[in-house]
C-alpha positions as CSV (number, residue, x, y, z in Angstrom):
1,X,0.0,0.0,0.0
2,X,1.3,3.6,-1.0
3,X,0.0,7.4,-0.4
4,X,1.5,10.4,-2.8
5,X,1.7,13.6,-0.1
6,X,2.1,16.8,-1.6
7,X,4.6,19.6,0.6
8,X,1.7,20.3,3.2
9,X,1.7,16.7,3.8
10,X,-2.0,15.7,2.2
11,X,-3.0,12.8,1.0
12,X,-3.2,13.0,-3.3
13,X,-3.7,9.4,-4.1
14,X,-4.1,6.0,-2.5
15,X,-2.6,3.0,-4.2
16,X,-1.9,-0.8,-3.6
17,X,0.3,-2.9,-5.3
18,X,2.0,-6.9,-5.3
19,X,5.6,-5.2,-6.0
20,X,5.5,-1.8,-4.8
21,X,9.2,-1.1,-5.9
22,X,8.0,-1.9,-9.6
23,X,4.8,0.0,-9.1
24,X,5.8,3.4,-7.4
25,X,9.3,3.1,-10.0
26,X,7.2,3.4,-12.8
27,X,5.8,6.8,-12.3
28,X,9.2,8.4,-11.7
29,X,11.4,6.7,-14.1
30,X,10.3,8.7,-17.0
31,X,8.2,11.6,-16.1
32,X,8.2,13.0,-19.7
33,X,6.5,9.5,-20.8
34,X,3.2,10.7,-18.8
35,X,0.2,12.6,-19.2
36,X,-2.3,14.5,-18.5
37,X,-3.5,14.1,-14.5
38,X,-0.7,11.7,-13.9
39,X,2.0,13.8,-15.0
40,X,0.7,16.8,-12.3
41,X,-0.2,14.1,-10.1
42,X,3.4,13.2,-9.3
43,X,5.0,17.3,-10.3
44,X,2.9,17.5,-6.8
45,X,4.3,14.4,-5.2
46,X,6.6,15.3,-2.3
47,X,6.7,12.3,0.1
48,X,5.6,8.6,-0.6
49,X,4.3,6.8,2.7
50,X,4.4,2.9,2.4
51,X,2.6,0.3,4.3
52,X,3.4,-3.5,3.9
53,X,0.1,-5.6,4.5
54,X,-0.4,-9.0,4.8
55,X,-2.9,-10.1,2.2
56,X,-4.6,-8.7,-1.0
57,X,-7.8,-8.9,0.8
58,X,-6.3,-6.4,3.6
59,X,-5.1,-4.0,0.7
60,X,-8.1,-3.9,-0.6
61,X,-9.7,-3.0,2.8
62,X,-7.1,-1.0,4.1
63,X,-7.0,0.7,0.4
64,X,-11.1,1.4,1.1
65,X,-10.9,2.7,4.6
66,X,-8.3,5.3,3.8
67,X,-10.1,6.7,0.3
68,X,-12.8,7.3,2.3
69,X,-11.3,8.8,5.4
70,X,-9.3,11.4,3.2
71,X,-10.6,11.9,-0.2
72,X,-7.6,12.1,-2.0
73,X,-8.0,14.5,-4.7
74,X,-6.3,12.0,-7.4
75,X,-8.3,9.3,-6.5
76,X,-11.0,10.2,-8.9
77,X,-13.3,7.2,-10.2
78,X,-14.1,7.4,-6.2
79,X,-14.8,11.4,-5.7
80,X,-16.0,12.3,-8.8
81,X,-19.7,10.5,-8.0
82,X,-19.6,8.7,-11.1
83,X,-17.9,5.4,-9.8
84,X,-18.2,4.6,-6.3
85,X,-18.6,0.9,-5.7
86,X,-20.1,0.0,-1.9
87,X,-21.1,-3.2,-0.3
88,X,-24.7,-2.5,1.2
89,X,-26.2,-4.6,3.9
90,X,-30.3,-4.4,4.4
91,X,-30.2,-5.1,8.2
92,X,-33.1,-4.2,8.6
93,X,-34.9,-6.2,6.4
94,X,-36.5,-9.7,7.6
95,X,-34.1,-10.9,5.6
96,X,-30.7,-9.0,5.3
97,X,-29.1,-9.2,1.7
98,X,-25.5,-8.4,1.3
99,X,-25.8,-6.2,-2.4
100,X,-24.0,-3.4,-4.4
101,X,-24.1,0.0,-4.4
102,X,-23.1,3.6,-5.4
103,X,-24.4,6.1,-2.8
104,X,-25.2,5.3,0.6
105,X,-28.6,6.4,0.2
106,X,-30.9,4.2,2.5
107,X,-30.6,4.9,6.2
108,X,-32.3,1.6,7.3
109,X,-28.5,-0.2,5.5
110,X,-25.2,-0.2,6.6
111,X,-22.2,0.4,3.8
112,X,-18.5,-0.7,3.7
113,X,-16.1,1.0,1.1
114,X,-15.4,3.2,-1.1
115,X,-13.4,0.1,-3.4
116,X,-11.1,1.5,-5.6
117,X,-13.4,-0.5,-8.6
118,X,-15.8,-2.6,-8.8
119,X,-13.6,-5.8,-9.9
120,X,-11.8,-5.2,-6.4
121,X,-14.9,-5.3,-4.4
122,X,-16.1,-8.2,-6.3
123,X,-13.4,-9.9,-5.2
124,X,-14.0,-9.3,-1.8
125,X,-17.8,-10.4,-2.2
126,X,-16.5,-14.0,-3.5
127,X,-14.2,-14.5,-0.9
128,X,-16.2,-13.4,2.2
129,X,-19.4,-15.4,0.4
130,X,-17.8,-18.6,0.2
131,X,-17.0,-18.2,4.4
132,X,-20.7,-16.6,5.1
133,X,-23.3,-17.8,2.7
134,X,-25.7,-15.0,1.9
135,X,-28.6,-13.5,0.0
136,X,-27.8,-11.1,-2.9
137,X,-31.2,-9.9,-4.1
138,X,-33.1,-8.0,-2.0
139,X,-36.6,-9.7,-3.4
140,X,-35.3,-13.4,-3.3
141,X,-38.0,-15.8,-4.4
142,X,-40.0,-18.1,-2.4
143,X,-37.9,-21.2,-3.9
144,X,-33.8,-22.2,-4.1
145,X,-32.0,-20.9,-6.2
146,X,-28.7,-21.8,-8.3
147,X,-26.5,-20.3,-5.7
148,X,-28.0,-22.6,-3.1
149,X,-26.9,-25.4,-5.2
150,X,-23.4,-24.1,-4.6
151,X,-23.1,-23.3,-0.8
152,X,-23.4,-19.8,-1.2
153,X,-26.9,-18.4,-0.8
154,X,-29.0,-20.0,2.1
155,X,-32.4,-18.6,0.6
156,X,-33.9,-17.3,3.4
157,X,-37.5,-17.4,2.6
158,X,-38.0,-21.2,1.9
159,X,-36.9,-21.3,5.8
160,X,-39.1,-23.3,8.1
161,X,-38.4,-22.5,11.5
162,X,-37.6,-19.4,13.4
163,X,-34.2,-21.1,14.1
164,X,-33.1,-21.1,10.6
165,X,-34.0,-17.6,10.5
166,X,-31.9,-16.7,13.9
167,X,-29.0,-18.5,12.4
168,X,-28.7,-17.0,9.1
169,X,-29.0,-13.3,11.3
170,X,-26.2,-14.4,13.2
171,X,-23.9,-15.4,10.0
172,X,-24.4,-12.0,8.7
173,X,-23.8,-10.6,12.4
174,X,-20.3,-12.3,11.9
175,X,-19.6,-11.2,8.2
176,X,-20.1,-7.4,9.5
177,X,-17.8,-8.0,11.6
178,X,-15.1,-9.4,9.4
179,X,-15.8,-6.6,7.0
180,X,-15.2,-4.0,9.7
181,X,-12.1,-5.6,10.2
182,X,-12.8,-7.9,13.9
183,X,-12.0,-11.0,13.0
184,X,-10.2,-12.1,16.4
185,X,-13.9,-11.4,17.5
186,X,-15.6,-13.2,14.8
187,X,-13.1,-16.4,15.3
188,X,-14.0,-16.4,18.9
189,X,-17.7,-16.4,18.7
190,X,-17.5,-19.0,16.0
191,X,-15.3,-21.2,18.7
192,X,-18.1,-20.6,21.4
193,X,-20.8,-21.6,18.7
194,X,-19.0,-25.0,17.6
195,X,-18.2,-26.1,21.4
196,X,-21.7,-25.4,22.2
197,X,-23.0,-27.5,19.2
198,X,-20.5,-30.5,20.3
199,X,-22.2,-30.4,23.7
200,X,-25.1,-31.2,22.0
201,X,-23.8,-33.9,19.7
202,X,-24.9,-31.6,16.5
203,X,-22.0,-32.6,15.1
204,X,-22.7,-31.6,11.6
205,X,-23.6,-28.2,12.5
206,X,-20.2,-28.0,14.7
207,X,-18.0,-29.5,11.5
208,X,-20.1,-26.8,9.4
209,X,-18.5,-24.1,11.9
210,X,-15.6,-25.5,11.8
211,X,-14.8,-25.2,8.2
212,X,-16.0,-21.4,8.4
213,X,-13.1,-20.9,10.9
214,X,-10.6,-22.8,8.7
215,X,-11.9,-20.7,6.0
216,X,-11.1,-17.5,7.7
217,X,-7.1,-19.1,8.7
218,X,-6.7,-19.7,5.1
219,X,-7.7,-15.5,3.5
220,X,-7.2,-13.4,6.1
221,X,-4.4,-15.0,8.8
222,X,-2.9,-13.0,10.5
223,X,-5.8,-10.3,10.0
224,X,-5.6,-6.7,11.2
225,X,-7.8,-3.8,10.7
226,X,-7.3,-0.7,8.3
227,X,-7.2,1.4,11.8
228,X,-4.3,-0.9,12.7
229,X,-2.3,-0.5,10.2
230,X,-3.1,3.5,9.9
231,X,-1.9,4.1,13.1
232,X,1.4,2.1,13.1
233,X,2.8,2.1,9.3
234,X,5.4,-0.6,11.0
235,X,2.7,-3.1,11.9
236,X,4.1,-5.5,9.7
237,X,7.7,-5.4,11.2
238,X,6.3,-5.0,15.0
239,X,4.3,-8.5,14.2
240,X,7.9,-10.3,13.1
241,X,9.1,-9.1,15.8
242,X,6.7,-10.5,17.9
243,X,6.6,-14.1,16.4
244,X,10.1,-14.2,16.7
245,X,10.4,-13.2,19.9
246,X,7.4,-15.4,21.0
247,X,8.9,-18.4,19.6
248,X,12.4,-17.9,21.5
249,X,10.4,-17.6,24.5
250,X,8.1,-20.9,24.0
251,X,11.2,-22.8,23.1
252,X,13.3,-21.3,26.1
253,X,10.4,-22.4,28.6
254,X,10.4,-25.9,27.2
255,X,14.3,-26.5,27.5
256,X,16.2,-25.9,23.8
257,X,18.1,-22.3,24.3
258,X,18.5,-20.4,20.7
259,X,20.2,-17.2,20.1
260,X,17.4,-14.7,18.7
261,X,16.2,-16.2,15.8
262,X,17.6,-13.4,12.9
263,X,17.9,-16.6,10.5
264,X,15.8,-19.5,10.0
265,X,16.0,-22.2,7.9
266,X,13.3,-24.9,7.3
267,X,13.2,-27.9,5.0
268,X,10.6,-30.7,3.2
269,X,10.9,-33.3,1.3
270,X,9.2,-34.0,-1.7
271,X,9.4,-37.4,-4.1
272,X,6.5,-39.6,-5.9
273,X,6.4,-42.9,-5.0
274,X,10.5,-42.9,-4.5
275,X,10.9,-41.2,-7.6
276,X,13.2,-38.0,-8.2
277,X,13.5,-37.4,-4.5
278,X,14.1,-33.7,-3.8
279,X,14.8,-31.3,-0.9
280,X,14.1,-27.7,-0.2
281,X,15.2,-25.0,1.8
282,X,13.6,-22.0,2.6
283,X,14.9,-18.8,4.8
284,X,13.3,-16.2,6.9
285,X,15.6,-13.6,7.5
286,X,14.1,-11.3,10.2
287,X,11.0,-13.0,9.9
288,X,10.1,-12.3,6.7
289,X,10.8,-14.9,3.7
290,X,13.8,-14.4,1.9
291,X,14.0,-16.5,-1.8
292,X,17.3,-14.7,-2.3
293,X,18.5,-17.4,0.1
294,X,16.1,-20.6,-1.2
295,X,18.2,-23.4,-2.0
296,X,17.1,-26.6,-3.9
297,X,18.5,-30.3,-3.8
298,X,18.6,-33.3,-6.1
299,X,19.2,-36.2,-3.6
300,X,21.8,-38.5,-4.8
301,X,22.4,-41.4,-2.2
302,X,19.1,-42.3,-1.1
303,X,16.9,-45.2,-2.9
304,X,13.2,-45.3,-2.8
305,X,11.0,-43.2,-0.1
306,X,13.1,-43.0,2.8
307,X,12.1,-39.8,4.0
308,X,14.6,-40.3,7.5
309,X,17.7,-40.7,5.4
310,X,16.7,-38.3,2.7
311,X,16.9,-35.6,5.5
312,X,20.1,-36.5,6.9
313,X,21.4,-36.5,3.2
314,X,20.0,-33.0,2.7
315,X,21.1,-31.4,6.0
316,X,24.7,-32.6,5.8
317,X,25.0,-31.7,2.2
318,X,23.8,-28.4,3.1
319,X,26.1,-27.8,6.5
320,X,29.1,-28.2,4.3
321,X,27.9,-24.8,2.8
322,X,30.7,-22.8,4.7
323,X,30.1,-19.8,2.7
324,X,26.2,-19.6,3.6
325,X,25.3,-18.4,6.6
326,X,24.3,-20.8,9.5
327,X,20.7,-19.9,10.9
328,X,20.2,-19.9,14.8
329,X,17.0,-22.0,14.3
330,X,16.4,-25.3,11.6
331,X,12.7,-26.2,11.3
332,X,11.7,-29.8,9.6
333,X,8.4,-30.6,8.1
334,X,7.7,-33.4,10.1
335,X,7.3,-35.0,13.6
336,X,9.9,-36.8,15.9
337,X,11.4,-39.3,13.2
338,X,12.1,-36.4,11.1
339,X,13.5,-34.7,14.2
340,X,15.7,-37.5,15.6
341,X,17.0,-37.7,11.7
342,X,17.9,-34.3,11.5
343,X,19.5,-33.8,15.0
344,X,21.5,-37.0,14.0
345,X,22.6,-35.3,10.8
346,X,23.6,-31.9,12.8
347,X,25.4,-33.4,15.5
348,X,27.2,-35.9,13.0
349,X,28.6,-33.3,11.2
350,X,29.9,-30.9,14.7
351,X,31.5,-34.5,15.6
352,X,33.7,-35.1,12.1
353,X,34.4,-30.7,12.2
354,X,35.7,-31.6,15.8
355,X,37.4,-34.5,14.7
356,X,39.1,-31.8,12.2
357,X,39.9,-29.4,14.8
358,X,38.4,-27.0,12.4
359,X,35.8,-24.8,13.7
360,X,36.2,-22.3,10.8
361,X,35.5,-22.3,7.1
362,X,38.1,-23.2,4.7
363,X,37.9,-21.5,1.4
364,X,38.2,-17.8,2.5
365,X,37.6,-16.7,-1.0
366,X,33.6,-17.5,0.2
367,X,33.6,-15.2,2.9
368,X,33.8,-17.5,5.5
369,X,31.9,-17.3,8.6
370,X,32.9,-19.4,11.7
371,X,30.9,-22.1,12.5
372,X,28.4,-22.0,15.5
373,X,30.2,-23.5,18.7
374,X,27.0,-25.9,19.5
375,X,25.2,-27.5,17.2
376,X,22.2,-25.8,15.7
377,X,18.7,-26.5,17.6
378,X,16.4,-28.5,15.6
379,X,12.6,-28.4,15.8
380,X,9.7,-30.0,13.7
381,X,5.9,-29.3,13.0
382,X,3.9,-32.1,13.0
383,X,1.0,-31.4,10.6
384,X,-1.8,-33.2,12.1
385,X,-2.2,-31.4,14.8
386,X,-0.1,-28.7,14.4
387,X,2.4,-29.7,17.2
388,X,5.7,-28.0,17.6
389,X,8.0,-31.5,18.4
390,X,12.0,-29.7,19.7
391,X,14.9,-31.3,19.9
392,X,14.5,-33.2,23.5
393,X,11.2,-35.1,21.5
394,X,8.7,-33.3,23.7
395,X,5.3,-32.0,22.3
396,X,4.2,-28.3,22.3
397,X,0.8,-27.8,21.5
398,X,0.1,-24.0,21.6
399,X,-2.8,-22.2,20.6
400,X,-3.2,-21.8,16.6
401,X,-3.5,-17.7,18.1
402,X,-0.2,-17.9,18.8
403,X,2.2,-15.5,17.3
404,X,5.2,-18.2,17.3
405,X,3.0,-21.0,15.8
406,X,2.2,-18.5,13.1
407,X,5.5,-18.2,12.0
408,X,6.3,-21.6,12.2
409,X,3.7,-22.7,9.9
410,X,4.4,-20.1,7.5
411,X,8.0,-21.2,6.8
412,X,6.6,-24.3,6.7
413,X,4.3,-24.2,4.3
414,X,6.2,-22.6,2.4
415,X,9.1,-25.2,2.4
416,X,6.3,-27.3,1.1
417,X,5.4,-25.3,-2.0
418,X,8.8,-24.8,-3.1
419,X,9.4,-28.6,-2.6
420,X,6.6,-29.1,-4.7
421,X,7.6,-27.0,-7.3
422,X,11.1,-28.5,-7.7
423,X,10.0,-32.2,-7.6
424,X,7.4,-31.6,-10.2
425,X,9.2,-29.5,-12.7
426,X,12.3,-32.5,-12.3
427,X,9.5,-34.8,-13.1
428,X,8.1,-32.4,-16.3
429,X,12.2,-32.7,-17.5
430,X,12.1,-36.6,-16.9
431,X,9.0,-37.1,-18.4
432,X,10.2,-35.2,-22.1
433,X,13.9,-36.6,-21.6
């Protein structure tokens, strides 16, 4: 997210953007290439304020919240009363509808936005619809219709008992909420709902709940509000900071000491029924990920699906790197086999360097770097139930809230994508070869 100020420090235009070097670049690197409002747009432009967000959906919310706060004079499909796409709730009909709009002219509804355009609040409408099924006619008819069929319309007036009615209030009640940016509360309310249903052996209701929450993990984790991140440009470095520092402190209490985790390295392996067995490794460098320093590995002395002695392979191969820089953390996507296979790797390899009487690189051309003087702690996610599994085999199960298990599972599932992607583009070259 990015805001042009002028010298008096006003807000001229409100922008998002996937690559915001790319994006802001372009209007400076040839100013005589531009016209007409664009080119005065940036002869004005005196400061550039940046805020890093976690998800498109957040931009697109945070992007809203701040058009309509300020106005910006350059933002002008949304001021100019021509274009000014709103999501419009009819809570006070029997039976609300979450439509479209472009004035907020009914009292009796509630409105979110200004969206920059209507394809971005479309988007949001899809994604929040899939998690909270509503109606989006105000006059539905009296029968199902096609989006019924697909999960995503309830059709409140073929409803039969008051309860139905009550429950379909209450799922809108929660999709305000998440518009206006409270999903902690939203997820909590949902958890009291579920529980209560399991008391009562409704279990299908309960697992329909459940997948609702999931749901919301999957867009929006971690989630904050537009006021959030207005307030503190640096939320996004502040919440790094904090899942780091939370998962030094979770470890600490459960006996494996680490050095504040700047570097972290995790790793997955990936391989079809034995076949083209591969390796990744993925970095977070200050919490945040770092592909500069992804490596990828072809594993050459392991036969067949041996996932135990792939990642002994993989982490021995990779500790004889002297010239990359040893993390203070290694995560493994796995449970305690995978653990007890990668401690067995890292404490093998300190043995034979002690052996050496070498606790420094070797080729100095690679900048070396001398080698940590205990071996690196080793820690594994189990994916079932989330578990954090450290070095001395015990369990940590922490609440999926937690700032550290965040983290965790983010490196995580990212070491699985870019697994993923390696094994399957070796197989592609295999398959043409």
């Amino acid at each position: 997210m990015y805001q042009f100020l002028n010298e008096h420090g006003e807000i001229l235009y409100v922008g998002k953007a996937k690559n915001l070097k790319n994006r802001v670049s372009s209007y400076f690197s040839s100013p005589g290439s531009l016209i007409g409002k664009t080119a005065v747009l940036v002869s004005q432009v005196k400061k550039i304020k940046i805020t890093i967000v976690e998800s498109e959906l957040e931009s697109l919310l945070l992007e809203a919240s701040l058009i309509k706060k300020y106005e910006p004079k350059y933002n002008i499909r949304l001021t100019d009363g021509k274009a000014y796409p709103l999501i419009r709730i009819t809570i006070k009909s029997k039976f609300p509808a979450v439509i479209t709009a472009r004035r907020p002219e009914d009292k009796l509804s509630i409105y979110f936005g200004p969206f920059p355009n209507s394809s971005a609040m479309r988007m949001v409408l899809k994604t929040i619809r899939k998690i909270f099924p509503y109606q989006s006619v105000v006059n539905h008819p009296n029968k199902k219709c096609l989006y019924n069929h697909l999960g995503l319309c309830p059709c409140p007036p073929t409803f039969k008992t008051i309860q139905e009615i009550k429950d379909y209030k209450r799922n809108l009640k929660h999709l305000i909420d998440f518009l206006d940016g409270q999903t902690k509360k939203v997820l909590k309310e949902l958890e009291k709902e579920r529980e209560g249903y399991a008391k009562l052996e409704m279990f299908e209701k309960a697992g329909k709940i459940q997948k609702q929450i999931e749901s919301i993990y999957f867009v929006t984790q971690p989630f904050h509000s537009p006021f959030e991140y207005q307030t503190n440009p640096h939320l996004r470095s502040d919440l790094r900071q904090k899942e780091l520092e939370s998962l030094q402190k979770i470890l600490a209490e459960n006996g494996v000491q680490i050095d504040f985790p700047e570097r972290i390295e995790c790793y997955d392996n990936s391989n079809f029924q034995g076949s083209n067995p591969t390796s990744s490794m993925v970095v977070l460098t200050n919490g945040e990920i770092d592909k500069s320093q992804y490596r990828k590995f072809k594993v050459k002395n392991v036969k067949g699906p041996n996932d135990f002695e792939t990642m002994k392979e993989v982490l021995t191969r990779r500790l004889k790197h002297t010239e990359w820089t040893y993390p203070q953390l290694i995560i493994i996507d796995g449970g305690k086999g995978q653990v007890s296979a990668a401690i067995e790797a890292v404490e093998g390899f300190y043995s034979s360097r002690e052996q050496s009487e070498s606790r420094s690189y070797v080729d100095t051309s690679k900048h070396p770097q001398k080698l940590p003087s205990l071996p690196i702690p080793v820690i594994g996610l189990a994916k079932r139930e989330e578990t954090i599994i450290t070095s001395n085999m015990q369990e940590i199960h922490i609440s999926k809230h937690s700032p550290a298990l965040q983290l965790v599972m983010r490196i995580r599932d990212e070491a699985h994508r870019f697994a993923i992607t390696f094994h399957r583009s070796l197989r592609s070259k295999k398959a043409f070869t």
